[in-house]
N, C-alpha and C positions, 0 to 999 in steps of 0.2 A: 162702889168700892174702888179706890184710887188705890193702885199698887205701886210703889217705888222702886227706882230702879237706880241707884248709889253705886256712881263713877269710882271704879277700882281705888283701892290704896294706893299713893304714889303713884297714881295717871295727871300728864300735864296736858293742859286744855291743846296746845299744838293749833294754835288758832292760824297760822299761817297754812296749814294743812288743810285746814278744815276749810278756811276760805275758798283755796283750789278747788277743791269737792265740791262742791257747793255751786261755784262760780259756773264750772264745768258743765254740770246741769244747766242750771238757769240758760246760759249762751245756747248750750246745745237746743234745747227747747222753742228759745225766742227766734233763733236761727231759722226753725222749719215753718214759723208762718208768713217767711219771704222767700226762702232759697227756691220753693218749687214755681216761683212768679214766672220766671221768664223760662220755664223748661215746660212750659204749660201748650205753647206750636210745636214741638217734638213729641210729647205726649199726646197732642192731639191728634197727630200723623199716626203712631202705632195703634192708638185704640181705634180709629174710624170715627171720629167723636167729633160731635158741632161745637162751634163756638160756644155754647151757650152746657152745653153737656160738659164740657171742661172745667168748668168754672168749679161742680160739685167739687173737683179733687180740692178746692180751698174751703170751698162753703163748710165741708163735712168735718174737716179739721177745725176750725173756728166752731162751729156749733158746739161737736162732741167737748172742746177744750172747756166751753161758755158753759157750757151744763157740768161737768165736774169740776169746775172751781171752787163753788161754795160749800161743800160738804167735805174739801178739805182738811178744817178745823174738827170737822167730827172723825174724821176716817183717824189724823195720829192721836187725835184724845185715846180712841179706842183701841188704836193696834197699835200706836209708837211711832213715831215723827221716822226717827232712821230707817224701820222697816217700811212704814208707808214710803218714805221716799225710794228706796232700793225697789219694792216691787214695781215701781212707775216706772225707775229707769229702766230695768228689764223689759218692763212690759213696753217700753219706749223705744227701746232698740230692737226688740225682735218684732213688732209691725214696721219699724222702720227695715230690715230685711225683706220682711216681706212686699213689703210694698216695691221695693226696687227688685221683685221679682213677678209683679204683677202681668198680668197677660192678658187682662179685659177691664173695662170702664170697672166696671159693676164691683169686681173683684179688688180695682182700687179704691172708689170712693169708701168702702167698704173699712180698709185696710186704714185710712188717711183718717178716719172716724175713729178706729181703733185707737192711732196713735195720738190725736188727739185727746180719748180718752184716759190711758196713761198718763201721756204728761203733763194732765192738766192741775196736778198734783203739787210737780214738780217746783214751780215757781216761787207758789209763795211759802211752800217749809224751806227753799232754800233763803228766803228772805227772814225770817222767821228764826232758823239757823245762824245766820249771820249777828241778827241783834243779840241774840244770848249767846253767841260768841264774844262779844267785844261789850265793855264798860261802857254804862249810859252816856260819860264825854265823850266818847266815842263811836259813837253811832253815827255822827255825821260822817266818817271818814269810811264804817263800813256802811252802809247808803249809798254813797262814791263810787265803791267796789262793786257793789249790786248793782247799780246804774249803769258801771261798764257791760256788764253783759245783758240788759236790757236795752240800753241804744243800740251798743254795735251789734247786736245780732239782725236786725233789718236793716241795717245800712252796708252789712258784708253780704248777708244773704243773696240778694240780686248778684254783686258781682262774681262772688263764688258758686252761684247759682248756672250764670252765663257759660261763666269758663269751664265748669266741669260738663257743661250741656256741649257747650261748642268745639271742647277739645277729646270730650269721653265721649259719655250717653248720659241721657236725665237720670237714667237708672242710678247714679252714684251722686247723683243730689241724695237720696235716704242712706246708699251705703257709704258714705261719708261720716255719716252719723256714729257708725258701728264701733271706731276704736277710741274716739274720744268719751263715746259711753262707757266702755271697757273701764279703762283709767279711772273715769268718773267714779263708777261703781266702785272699783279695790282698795281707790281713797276713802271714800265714803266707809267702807266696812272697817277699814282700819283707824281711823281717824275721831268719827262722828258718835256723838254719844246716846245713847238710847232715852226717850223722854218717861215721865208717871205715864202710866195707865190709865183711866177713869174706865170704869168698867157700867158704874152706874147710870150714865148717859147714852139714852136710849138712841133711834134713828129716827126723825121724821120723813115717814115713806111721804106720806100730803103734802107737807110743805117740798119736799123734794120732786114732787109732783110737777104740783101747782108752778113751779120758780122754772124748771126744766122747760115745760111747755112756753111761759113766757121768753125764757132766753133764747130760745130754738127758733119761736117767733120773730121775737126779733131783729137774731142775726140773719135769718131767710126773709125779711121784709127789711133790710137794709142792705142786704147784698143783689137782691134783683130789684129795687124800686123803681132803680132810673130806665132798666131792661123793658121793665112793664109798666111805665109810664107813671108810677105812684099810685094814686089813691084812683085813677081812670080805669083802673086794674080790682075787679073782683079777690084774686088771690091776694094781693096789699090790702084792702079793706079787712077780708077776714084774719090774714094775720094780723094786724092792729088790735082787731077787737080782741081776739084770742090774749095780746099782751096786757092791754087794758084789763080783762076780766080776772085773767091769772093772775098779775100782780094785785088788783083788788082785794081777791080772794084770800093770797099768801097774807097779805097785810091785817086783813080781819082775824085769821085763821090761828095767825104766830102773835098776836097781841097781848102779853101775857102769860103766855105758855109759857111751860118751862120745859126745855129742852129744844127749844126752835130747833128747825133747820138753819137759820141763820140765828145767830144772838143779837135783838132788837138794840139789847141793851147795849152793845158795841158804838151806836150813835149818840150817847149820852156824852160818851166823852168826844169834846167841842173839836179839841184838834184833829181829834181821827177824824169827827165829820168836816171839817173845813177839807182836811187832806183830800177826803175822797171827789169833794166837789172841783177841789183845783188840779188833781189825781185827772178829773175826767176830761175836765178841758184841754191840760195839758196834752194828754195822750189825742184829743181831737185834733188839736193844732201840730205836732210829729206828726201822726200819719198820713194825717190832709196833707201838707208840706213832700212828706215824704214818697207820696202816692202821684204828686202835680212834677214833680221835678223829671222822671224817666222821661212819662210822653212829652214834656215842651221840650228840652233837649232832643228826643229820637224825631218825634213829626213837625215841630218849629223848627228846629235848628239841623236836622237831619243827622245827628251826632249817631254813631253804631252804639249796638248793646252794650258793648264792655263800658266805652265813654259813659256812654246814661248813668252807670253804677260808679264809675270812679268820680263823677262831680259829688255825688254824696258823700265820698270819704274825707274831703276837711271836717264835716260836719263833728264826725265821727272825733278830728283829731282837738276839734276846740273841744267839743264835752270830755274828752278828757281830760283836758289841761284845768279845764272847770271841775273837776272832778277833785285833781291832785291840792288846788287850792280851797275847795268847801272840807278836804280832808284836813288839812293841815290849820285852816285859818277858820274852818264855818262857827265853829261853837263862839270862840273870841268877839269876832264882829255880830253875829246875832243871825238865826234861820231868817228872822222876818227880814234882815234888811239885803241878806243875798239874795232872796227870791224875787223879790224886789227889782233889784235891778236886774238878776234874769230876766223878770216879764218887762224890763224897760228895752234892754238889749234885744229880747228876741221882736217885740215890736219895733224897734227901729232894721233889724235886715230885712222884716216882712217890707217895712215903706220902703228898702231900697230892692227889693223884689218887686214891688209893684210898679216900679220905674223898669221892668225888662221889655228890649222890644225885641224884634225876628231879627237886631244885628248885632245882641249881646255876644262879648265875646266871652270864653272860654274863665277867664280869671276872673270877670265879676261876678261869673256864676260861684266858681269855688271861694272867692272872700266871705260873700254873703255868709255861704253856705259854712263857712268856719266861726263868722262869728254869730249865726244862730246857735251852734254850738257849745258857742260860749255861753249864752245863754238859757240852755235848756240845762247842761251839766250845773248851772249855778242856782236856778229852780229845782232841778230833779231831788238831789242828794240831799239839801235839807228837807222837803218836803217830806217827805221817806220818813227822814229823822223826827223830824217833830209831831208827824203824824202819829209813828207809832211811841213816841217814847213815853207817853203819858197812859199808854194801854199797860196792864199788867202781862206780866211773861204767859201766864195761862191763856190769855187770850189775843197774844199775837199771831199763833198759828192760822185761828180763824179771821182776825181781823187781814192779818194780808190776803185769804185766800177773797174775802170779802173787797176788799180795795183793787185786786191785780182783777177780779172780774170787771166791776165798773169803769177800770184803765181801760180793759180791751173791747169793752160797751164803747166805751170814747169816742179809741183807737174806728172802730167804726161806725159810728155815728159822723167823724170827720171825715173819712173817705166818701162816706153816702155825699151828703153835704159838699165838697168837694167839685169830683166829678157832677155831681144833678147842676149844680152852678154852672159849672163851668159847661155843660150842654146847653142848658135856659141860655147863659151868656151870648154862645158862638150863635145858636139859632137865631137870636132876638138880634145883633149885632150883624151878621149876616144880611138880614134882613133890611136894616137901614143903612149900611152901605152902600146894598144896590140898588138900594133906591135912586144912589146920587151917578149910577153909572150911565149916562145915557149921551147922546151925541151935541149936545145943547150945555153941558156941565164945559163952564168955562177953563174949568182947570182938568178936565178932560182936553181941552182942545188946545192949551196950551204945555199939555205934561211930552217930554220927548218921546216917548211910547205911542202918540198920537199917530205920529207918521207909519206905524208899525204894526198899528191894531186893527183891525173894520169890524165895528160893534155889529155890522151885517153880517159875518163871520161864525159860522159855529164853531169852528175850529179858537178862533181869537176870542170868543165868549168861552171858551174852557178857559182857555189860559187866566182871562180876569176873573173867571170865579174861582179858580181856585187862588188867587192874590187875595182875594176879598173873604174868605173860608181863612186863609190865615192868620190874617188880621182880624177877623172876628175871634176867632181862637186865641189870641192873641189879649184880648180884650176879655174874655171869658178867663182866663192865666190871672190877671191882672185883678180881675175882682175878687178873684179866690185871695190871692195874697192881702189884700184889703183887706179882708173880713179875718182873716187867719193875727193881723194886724191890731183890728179892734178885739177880738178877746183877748189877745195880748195882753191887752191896757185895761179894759174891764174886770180883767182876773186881779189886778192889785189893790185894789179896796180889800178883799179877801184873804190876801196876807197878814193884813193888820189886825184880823180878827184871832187870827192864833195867838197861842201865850208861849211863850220863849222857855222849852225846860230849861228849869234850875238843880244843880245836878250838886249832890254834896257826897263825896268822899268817902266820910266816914262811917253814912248808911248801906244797909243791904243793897245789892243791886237791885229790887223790886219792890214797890213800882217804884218811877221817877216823882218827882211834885213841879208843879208847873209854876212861875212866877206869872203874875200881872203884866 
């Protein structure tokens, strides 16, 4: 039974309102799975907690988020998009209180899980919102809008993360959270319009099962791999297998059914599935980027926390500027041929990334770092667009809550990847450097340091390993930006494979029809 729910007499959409709401959300949301990064040594301090016991306050927010993203789609079919979003943010801002009132490990990871369960909601109805806010021509320009509070929420997070640690207490990294949720929500109530019902659309507990345990797995065997060595590691074995079996399972289980937990049928359409695969890469290539950039600034370049965070913000300001022009010019020139040159542009500051040594100065970092920017904003925003525009409105709720999970699959899939590199790298690299250190290496004997060193020395053997620890490190930085580099370029055959919506006027807004 689908119940209808018919927007008052003389109600105007107020789409600029509703954007705010919306927007509000999403930031607030993407914000919390960076802001608690660097308040995570002062958190450690109050709880008594090891390096490694710390880490749950992020793991349990990613997991719980990973396991409530897909059943999204089914929660506003069944309760209403506005009401499911409103109980998220509630439920988003009061473990966000709490949390910043915590008083043991236990009680936060606990709490951090909570909040990630809430808002894992949040994201893609606000994404989902935004399309049936605004006319198919324009979907590239809201995509843009979406975009903005998808990027900058991790690239402000760290630094407003810092400064409220440095200048307050960590404790107001969540209560920060509290009045821009406030706002969020009264917009939201007054603004945002209620969706149908489906009443007939049951719940798969199995498939919600089966897919949970997979994602769980997989975000706790890619958040400690490198910790435990990978596959050397009993606990990574069995979480593997665990994904492997689970996704198996879900895939035989939902084949055909009708009422998945996820809607199979969602991959039939070409764009959505091209979206999700350049969706993932995408998101591997930001966060890998985004995760490499703090430590080589703090430990190569010995730059303080605040600095680590403010080199990220050109990033920040070319995706917008790429944002303002996919809004204004993307439909015109064509989704395929911006993302296009996105993935040309962002492979070229990767090659000028991999030219960084230990005496980069301060402005190559942020050029780079702006005209990546540029092209991530010029991939992001149509990619958004053309992914969903060729989906039906009934099924954009679940298809984004289906696409922002596989982003954040990406999102860390490229951090694992990353750092495990960039360890293999320094260790392997380390290694054959010093091989060349010894009293017989002619360019040992003529470097001016010669006169200054005695490789007989353990005191002077510190000092050259740790030169040789940097430069390996160094060389490990360099290979990540490579490889961040070649998918870059790999991802554009996979542009072409999309079809360009063609958008006519004078039909319904749903669906769109896609041109050749």
């Amino acid at each position: 039974m689908i119940v209808r729910l018919p927007k008052p007499a003389g109600d105007k959409p107020h789409t600029a309102m509703i954007t705010v709401a919306v927007m509000l959300g999403t930031f607030m949301q993407v914000l919390d799975t960076t802001i608690a990064n660097v308040a995570l040594p002062d958190m450690q301090g109050t709880f008594s907690a090891t390096e490694d016991q710390i880490s749950w306050v992020l793991t349990s927010y990613i997991v719980a988020s990973a396991i409530m993203t897909p059943p999204t789609g089914w929660l506003a079919g069944r309760f209403g998009r506005k009401r499911v979003y409103l109980i998220s943010m509630l439920g988003f801002l009061a473990a966000s209180f709490l949390c910043g009132t915590a008083t043991s490990l236990t009680e936060m990871v606990l709490l951090r899980a909570m909040q990630g369960f809430f808002g894992a909601a949040m994201v893609p109805i606000c994404q989902a919102i935004l399309l049936d806010s605004y006319p198919r021509e324009k979907h590239g320009m809201a995509m843009a809008i979406f975009g903005v509070g998808v990027v900058l929420g991790p690239i402000i997070g760290p630094v407003l993360g810092a400064y409220l640690t440095e200048y307050y207490t960590w404790r107001w990294v969540f209560f920060i959270n509290i009045p821009v949720g406030l706002v969020a929500v009264l917009m939201a109530l007054t603004y945002v319009h209620e969706t149908e019902i489906n009443e007939a659309r049951s719940f798969d507990g199995w498939g919600f099962l089966f897919m949970s345990v997979a994602i769980g797995a997989l975000q706790l065997m890619l958040d400690r791999g490198q910790h435990k060595d990978w596959f050397g590691s009993p606990e990574i074995i069995i979480e593997f297998g665990l994904v492997l079996a689970c996704l198996w399972v879900f895939f035989v289980y939902s084949t055909g059914r009708k009422h998945a937990y996820i809607e199979l049928s969602l991959f039939k359409d070409r764009n959505y599935s091209i979206a999700n695969i350049l969706g993932f890469l995408l998101f591997l290539y930001m966060y890998a980027v985004m995760a490499l950039i703090p430590p080589f600034v703090q430990n190569l370049l010995d730059y303080p926390v605040i600095i680590a965070g403010l080199v990220l913000m050109p990033r920040g300001v070319g995706t917008l500027i790429s944002f303002v022009f996919v809004g204004k010019f993307g439909s015109r020139i064509g989704y395929r041929i911006n993302m296009a040159a996105g993935l040309i542009i962002m492979a070229f500051s990767m090659y000028e990334m991999y030219h960084f040594n230990t005496q980069v100065d301060t402005w190559f970092i942020t050029w780079t770092s702006f005209v990546q920017g540029i092209g991530i904003g010029l991939v992001m925003a149509p990619l958004f667009a053309a992914g969903f525009s060729t989906l039906p409105s009934a099924q954009r709720t679940e298809g984004t809550g289906v696409f922002n999970l596989i982003r954040n699959i990406g999102g860390s899939v490229g951090i694992s990847i990353a750092f495990t590199l960039l360890a293999r790298s320094t260790q392997i690299n380390h290694s054959v450097l010093g091989t060349h250190i010894n009293p017989y290496n002619q360019a040992i004997q003529l470097s001016p340091m010669a006169s200054r060193l005695n490789l007989h020395s353990t005191h002077d053997l510190a000092i050259i390993n740790g030169i040789i620890t940097k430069q390996a490190a160094m060389i490990g930085f360099n290979n990540d930006f490579k490889l961040m580099m070649i998918i870059s370029l790999l991802s554009i055959p996979l542009v072409f494979l999309m079809r360009q919506p063609k958008y006519d006027a004078t039909q319904p807004p749903q669906p769109a029809v896609v041109a050749e």
